[in-house]
C-alpha positions as a Markdown table, in Angstrom:
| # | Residue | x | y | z |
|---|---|---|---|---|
| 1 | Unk | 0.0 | 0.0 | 0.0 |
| 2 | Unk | 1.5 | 3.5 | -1.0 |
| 3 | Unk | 2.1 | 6.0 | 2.3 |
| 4 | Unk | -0.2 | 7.9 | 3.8 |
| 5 | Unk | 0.7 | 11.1 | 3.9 |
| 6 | Unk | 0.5 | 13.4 | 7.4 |
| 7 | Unk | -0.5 | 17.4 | 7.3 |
| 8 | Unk | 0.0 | 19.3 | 10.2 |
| 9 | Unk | -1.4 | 22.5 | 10.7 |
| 10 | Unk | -0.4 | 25.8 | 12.7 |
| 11 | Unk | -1.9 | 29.1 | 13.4 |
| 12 | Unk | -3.8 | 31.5 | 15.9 |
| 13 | Unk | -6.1 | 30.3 | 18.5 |
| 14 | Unk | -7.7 | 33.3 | 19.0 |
| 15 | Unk | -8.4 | 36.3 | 17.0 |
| 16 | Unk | -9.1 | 40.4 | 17.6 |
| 17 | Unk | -11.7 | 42.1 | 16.1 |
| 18 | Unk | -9.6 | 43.6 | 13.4 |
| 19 | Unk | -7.2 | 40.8 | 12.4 |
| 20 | Unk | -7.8 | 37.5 | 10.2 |
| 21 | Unk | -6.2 | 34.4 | 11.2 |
| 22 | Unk | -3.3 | 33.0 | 8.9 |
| 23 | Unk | -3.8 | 28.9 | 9.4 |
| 24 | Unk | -1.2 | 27.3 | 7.7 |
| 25 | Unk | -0.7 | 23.4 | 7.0 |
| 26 | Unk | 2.4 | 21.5 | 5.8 |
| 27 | Unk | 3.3 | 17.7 | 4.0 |
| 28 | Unk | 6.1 | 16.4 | 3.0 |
| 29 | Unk | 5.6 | 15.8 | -0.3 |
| 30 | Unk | 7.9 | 16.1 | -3.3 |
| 31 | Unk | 4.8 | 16.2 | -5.3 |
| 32 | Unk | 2.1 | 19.1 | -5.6 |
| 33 | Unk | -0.2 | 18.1 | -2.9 |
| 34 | Unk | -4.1 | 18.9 | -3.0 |
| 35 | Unk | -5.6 | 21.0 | 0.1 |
| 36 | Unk | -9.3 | 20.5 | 0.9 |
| 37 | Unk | -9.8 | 23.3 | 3.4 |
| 38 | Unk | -13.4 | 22.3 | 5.9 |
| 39 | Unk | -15.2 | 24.1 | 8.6 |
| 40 | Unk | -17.1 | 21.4 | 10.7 |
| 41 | Unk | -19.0 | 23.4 | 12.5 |
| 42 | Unk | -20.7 | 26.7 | 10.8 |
| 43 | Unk | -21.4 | 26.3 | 7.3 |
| 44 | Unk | -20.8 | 29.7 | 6.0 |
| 45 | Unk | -17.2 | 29.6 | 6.9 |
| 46 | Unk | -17.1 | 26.3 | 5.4 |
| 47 | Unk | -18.6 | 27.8 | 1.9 |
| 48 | Unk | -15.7 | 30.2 | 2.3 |
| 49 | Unk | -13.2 | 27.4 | 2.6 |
| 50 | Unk | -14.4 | 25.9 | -0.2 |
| 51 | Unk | -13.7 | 28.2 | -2.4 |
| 52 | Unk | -9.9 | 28.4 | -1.4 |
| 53 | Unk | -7.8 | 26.5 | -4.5 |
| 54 | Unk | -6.8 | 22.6 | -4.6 |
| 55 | Unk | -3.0 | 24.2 | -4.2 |
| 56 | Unk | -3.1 | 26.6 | -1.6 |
| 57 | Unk | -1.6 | 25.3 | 2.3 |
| 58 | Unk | -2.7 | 28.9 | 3.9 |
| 59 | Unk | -6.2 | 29.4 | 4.9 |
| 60 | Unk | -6.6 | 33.2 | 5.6 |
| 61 | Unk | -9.9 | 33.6 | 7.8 |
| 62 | Unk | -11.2 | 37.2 | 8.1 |
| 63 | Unk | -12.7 | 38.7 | 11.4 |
| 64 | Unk | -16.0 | 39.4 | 9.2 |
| 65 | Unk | -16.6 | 36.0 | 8.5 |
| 66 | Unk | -16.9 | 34.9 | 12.3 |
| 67 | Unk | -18.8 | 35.9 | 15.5 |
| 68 | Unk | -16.9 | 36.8 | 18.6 |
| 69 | Unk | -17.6 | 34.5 | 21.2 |
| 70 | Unk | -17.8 | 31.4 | 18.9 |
| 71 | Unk | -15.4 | 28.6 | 18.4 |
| 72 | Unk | -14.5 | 27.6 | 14.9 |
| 73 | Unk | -13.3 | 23.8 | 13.9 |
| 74 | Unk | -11.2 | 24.0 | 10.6 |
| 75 | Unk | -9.6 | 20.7 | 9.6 |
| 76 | Unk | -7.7 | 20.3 | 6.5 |
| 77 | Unk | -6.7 | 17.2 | 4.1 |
| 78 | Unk | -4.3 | 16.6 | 1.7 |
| 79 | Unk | -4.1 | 13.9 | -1.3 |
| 80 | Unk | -1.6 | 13.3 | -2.7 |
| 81 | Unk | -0.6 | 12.4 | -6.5 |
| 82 | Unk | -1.2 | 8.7 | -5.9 |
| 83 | Unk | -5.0 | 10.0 | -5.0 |
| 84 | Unk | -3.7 | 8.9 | -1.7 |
| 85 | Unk | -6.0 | 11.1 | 1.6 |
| 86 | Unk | -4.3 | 12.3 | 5.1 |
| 87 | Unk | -6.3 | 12.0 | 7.8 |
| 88 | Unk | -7.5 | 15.6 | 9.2 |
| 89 | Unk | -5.4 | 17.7 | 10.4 |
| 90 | Unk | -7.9 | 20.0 | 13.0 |
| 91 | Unk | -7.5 | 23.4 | 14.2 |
| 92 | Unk | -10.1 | 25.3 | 16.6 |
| 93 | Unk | -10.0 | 29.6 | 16.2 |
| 94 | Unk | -12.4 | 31.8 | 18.5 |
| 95 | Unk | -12.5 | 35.5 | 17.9 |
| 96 | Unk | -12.7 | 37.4 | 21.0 |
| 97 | Unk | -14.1 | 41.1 | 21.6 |
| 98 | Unk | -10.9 | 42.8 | 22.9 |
| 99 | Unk | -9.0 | 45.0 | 20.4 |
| 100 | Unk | -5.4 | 44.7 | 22.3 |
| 101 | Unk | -5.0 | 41.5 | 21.8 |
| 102 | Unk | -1.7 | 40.2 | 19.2 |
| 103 | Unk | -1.4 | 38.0 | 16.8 |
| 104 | Unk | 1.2 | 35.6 | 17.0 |
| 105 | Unk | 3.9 | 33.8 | 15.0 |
| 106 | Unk | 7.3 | 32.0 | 15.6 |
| 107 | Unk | 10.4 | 32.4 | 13.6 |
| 108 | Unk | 12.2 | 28.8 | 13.7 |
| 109 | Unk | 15.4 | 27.9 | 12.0 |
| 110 | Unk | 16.3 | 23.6 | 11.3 |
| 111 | Unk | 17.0 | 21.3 | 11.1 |
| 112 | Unk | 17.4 | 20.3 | 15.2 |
| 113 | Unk | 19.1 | 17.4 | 16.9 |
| 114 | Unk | 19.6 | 16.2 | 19.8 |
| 115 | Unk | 23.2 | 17.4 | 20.5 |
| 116 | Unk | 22.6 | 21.3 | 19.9 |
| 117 | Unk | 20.4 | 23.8 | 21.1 |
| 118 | Unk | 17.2 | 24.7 | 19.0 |
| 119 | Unk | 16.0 | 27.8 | 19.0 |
| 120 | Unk | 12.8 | 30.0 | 18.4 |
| 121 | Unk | 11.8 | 33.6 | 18.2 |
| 122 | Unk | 8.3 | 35.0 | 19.1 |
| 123 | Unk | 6.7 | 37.5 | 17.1 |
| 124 | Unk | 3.5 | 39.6 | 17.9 |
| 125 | Unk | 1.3 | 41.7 | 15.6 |
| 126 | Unk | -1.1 | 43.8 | 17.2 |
| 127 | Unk | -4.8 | 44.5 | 15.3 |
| 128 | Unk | -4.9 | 48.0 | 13.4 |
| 129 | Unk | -7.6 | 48.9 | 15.9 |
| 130 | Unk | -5.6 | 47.9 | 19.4 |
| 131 | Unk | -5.8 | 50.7 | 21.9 |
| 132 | Unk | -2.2 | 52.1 | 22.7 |
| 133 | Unk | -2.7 | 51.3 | 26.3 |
| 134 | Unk | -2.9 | 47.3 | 25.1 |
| 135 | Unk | 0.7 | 47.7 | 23.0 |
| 136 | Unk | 2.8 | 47.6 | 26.0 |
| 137 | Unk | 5.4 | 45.0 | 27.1 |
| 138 | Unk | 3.7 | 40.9 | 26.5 |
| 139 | Unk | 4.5 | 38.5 | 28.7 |
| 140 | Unk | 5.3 | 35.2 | 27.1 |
| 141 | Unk | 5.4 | 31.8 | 27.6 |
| 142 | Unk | 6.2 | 28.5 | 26.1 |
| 143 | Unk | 5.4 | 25.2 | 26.9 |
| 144 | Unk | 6.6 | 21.5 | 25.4 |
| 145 | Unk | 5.0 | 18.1 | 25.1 |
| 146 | Unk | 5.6 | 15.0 | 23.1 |
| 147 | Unk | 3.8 | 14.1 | 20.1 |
| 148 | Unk | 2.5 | 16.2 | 17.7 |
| 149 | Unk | -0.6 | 16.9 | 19.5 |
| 150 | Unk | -0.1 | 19.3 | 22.7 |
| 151 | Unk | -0.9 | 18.3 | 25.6 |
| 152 | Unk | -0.7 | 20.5 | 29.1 |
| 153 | Unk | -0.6 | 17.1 | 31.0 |
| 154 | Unk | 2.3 | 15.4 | 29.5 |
| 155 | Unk | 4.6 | 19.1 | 29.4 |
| 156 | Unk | 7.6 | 18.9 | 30.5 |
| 157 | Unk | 9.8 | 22.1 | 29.3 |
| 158 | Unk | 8.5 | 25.6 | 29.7 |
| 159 | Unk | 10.3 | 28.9 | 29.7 |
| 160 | Unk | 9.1 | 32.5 | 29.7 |
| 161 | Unk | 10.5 | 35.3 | 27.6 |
| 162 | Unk | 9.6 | 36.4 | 23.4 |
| 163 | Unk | 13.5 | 34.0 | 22.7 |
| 164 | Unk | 13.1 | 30.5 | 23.7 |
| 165 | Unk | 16.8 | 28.0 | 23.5 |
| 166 | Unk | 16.3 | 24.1 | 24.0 |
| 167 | Unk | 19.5 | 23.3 | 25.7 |
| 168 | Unk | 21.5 | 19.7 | 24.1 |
| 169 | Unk | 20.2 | 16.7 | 25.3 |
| 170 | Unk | 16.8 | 18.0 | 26.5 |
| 171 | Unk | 14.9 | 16.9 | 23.1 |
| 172 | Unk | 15.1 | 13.3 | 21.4 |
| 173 | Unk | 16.1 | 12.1 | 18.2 |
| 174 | Unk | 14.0 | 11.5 | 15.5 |
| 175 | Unk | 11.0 | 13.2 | 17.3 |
| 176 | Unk | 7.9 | 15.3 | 16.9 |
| 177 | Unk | 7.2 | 17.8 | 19.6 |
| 178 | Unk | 4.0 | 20.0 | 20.2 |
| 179 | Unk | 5.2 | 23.4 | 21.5 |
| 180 | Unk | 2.2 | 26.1 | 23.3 |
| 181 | Unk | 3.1 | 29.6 | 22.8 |
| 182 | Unk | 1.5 | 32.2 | 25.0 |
| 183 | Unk | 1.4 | 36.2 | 25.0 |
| 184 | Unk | -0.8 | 37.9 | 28.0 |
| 185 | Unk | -1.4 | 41.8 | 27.6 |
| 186 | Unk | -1.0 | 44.6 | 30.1 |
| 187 | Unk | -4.9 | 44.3 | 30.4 |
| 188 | Unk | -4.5 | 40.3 | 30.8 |
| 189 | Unk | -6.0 | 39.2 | 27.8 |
| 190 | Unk | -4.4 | 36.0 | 26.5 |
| 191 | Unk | -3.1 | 35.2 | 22.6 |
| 192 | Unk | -1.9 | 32.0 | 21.6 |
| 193 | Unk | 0.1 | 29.9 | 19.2 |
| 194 | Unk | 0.3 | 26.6 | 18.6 |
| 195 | Unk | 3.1 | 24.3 | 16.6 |
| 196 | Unk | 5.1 | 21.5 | 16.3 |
| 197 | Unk | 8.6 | 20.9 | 15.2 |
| 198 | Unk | 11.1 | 17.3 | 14.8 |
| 199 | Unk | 14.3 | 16.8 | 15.8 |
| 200 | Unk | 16.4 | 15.0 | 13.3 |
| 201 | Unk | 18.3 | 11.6 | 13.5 |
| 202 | Unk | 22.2 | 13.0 | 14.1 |
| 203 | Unk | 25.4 | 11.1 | 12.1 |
| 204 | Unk | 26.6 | 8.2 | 13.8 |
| 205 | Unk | 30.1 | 9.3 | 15.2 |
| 206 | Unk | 32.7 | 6.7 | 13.8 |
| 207 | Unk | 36.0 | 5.5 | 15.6 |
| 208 | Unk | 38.9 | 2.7 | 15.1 |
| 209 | Unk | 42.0 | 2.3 | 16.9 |
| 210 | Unk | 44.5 | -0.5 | 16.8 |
| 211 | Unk | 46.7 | -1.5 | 19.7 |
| 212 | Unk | 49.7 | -1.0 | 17.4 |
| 213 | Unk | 49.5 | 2.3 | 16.2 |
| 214 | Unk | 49.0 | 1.2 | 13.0 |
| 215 | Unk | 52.0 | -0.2 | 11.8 |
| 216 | Unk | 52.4 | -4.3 | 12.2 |
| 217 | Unk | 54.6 | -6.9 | 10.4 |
| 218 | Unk | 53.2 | -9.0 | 7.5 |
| 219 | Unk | 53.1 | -12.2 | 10.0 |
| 220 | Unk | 51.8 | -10.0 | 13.4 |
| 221 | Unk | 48.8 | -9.8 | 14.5 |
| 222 | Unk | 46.7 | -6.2 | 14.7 |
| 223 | Unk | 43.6 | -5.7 | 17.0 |
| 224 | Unk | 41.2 | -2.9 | 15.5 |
| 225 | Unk | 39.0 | -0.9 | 18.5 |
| 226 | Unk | 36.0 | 0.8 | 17.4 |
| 227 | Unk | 34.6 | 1.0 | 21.2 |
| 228 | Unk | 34.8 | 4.8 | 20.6 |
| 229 | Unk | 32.0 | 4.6 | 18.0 |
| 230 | Unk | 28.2 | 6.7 | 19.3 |
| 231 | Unk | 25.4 | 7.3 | 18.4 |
| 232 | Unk | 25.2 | 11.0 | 19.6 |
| 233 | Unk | 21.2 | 10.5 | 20.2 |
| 234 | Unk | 21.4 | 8.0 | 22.6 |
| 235 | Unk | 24.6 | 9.1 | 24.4 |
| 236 | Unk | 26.6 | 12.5 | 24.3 |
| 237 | Unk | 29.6 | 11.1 | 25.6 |
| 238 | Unk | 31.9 | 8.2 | 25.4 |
| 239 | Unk | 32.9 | 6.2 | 26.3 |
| 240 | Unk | 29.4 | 4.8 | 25.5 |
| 241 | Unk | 27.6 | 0.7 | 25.5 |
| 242 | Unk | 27.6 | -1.4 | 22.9 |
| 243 | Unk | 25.0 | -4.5 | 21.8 |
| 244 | Unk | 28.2 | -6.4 | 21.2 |
C-alpha cells in the first residue's frame, strides 16, 4: 500500500476584532499536494473554505466571516498524486471582543538534533484597531509536550521570555514535539500559538584504533578498536555501550 501522507497545521487560537487568522498546513511531499480546506462546524465559513484552490496550504480567515464569542473547527486534508488522503489535520480559532489582543507567529530555523540547542523567536502583531494602552510589554510563555498533538498534562519544558533556547540533550532524536506559545497583555488578555517541530536523526560518530599504532609486520597480528564509536542520540559522551 502507498504511504499515507500526514499534514499538520499551525496558526492563531484566538483572533481580535480587526485581524484575520493565517492557518497554515504542511506535508512532506515532493509532489504538488491537493488541500481541501473544511469548517465542521458553521457552514458559511465552510462555503468560504471551499472556495480556497486545490493548491493553496494557507487558509486566511477574516474577522468578518466569524462571530466573537464562537469557536471555529477547521480541519484540512491533503491527497496526494497517488489520490492517496491524510487524515484531518484540525485546528479550533475563537474571535474574542478585545481590540489589544496580538497576533502571534514563531520564527524557527532547522534542522534540530539532539546534541545542539534549537532555538525559536516569538513574534506579535497587534490589530490595526488595538488601543495604545494594550501595545505595552507581553509576557510570554512556552510550553513543550511530546507528540504532535499538545498536551498541558504530559509538558515537560517551559520557559518564559519572546526568545526560547532548548539546551543539548533536552529533546530526542528522530522526534515530533508539540510546543504552546502564549502572549498575555497589560490588560490580561491572552493570545496564543500553537506548533510543532522534529528533531532530526544525528550522524553516527565513527571511531577505530589499533593496539599497534598502525603499523604491524606481514606475519603480526593487529587488534582494530572501534569502542569509541556513538550514536550522539542515545549518548553524548563516550565512552558509551555497545550490543556487542
Amino acid at each position: 500500500a502507498p504511504p499515507v501522507p500526514v499534514v499538520s497545521v499551525v496558526g492563531p487560537q484566538m483572533i481580535g476584532p480587526c485581524n484575520a487568522a493565517v492557518i497554515r498546513a504542511t506535508a512532506a511531499s515532493c509532489r504538488p499536494l491537493t488541500y481541501v480546506w473544511r469548517c465542521t462546524n458553521d457552514a458559511d465559513l465552510d462555503a468560504e473554505l471551499r472556495k480556497l484552490a486545490p493548491g493553496e496550504g494557507t487558509a486566511k480567515v477574516r474577522n468578518d466571516w466569524v462571530l466573537a464569542g464562537l469557536e471555529y473547527v477547521i480541519t484540512v486534508q491533503v491527497r496526494d498524486f497517488q489520490g492517496t488522503w491524510s487524515r484531518p489535520a484540525t485546528h479550533r480559532v475563537t474571535k474574542i471582543a478585545l481590540e489589544d489582543l496580538p497576533g502571534l507567529s514563531v520564527v524557527a530555523k532547522g534542522p534540530y538534533f539532539r546534541a545542539r540547542p534549537a532555538s525559536f523567536q516569538a513574534k506579535a502583531e497587534f490589530s490595526p484597531c488595538a488601543s495604545t494602552n494594550g501595545r505595552s510589554t507581553l509576557l510570554f510563555e512556552w510550553s513543550i509536550s511530546p507528540g504532535a498533538t499538545y498536551n498541558r498534562e504530559t509538558a515537560f519544558f517551559s520557559r518564559t521570555g519572546p526568545a526560547l533556547t532548548i539546551p543539548p540533550s533536552t529533546l530526542n532524536g528522530s522526534s515530533v514535539y508539540a510546543t504552546l506559545l502564549s502572549a498575555m497583555t497589560a490588560s490580561g488578555s491572552r493570545a496564543e500559538f500553537l506548533f510543532s517541530f522534529s528533531t532530526d536523526a544525528a550522524d553516527l560518530v565513527a571511531s577505530l584504533s589499533t593496539d599497534g599504532g598502525g603499523v604491524v609486520s606481514r606475519s603480526g597480528a593487529v587488534t582494530l578498536d572501534a569502542s569509541g564509536s556513538y550514536d550522539p542520540d542515545t549518548c553524548s559522551t563516550p565512552p558509551c555501550p555497545t550490543a556487542g
